[in-house]
C-alpha positions in Angstrom: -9.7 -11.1 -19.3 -12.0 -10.7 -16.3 -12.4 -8.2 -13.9 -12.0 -8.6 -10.0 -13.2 -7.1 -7.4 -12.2 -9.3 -4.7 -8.5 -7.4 -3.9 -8.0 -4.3 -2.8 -6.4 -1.7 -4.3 -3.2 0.1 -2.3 -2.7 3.6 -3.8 0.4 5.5 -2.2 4.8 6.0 -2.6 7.7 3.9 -1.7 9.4 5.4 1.7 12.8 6.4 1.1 15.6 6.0 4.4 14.8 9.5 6.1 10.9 9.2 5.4 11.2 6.0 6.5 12.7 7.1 10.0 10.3 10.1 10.5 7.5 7.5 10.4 9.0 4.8 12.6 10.0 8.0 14.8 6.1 9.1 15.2 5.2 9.0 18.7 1.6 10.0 20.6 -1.4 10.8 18.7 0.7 10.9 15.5 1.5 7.5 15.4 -2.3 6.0 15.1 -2.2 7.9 11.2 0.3 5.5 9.9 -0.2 1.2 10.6 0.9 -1.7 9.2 -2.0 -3.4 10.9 -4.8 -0.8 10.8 -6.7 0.5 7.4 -8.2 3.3 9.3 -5.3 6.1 7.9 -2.4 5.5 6.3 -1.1 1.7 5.6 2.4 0.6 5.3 2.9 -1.6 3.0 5.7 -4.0 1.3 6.7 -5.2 -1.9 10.0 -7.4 -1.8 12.5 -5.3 0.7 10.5 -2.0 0.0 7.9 0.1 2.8 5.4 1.9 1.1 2.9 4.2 2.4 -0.4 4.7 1.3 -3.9 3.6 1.8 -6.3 0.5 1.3 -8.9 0.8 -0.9 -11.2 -2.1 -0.8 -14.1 -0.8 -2.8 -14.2 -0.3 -6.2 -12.5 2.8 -7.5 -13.6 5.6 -9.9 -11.2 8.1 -11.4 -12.9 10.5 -9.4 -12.0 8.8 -6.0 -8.5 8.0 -7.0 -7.9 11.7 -6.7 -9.6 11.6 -3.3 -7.3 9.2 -2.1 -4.1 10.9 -3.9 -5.0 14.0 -1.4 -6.1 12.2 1.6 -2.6 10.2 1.5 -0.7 13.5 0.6 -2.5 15.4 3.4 -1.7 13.0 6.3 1.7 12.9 5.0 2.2 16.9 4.7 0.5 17.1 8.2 3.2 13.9 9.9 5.9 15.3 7.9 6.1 19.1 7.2 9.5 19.5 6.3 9.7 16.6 4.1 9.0 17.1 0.5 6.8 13.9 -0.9 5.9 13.1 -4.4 3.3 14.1 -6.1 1.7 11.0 -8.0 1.5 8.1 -6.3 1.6 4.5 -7.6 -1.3 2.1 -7.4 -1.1 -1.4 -6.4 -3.4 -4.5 -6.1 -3.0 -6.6 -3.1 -2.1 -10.1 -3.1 -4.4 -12.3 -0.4 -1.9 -13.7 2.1 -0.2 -16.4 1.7 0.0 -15.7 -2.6 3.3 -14.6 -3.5 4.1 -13.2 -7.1 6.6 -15.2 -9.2 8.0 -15.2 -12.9 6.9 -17.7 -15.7 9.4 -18.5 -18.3 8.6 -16.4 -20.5 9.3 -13.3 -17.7 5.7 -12.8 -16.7 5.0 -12.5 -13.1 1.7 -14.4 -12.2 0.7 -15.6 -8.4 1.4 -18.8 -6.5 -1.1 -19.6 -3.5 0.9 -21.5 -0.5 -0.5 -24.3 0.7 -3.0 -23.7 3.2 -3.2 -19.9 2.8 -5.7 -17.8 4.2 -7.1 -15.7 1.1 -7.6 -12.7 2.9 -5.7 -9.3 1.9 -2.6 -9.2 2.1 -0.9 -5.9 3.2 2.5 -7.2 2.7 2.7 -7.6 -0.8 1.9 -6.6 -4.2 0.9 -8.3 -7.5 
């Protein structure tokens, strides 16, 4: 198997209903920490019908920076959120480019299909 360096990594939680609605809810200055377009903060992110929140990594990761991220994510979160409690390890996802969905061989292994056409740039919308 080869290494690839060419997706980017989403580290981050699925959004239950009520964290969900505290972050559609953000207005002002709060609402630029958490996009679905922007990589600056906080990402949102989907994988079938689920949101998840977290952030884009799109450099290569060391253990050391993975923890890095874990608090970063957690710390925006705690600061948008005070009252909510969030979990405490985080799942970590590579991105799909868009236009690649994820499907199942035969034998019940997922493995991508490119669309036609499709761009191969990240995709923030889905998940391997």
């Amino acid at each position: 198997m080869e290494l690839s360096d060419r997706h980017p990594i989403f580290v981050g939680f699925k959004l239950d209903g009520s964290l969900r609605r505290q972050l559609d809810g953000l207005s002002g200055s709060e609402s630029r920490y958490v996009s679905s377009e922007d990589n600056t903060f906080l990402r949102i992110c989907t994988r079938g019908e689920h949101r998840y929140v977290g952030k884009l990594v799109e450099e290569r990761l060391t253990t050391e920076r993975i923890e890095d991220v874990r608090r970063n994510v957690l710390s925006i979160m705690q600061r948008l959120c005070p009252e909510t409690r969030l979990p405490q390890t985080l799942e970590i996802w590579p991105c799909l480019p868009d236009g690649e969905r994820t499907s199942r061989t035969a034998e019940g292994d997922e493995r991508d299909v490119a669309e036609p056409n499709a761009e191969k740039n990240p995709s923030k919308e889905g998940f391997f």
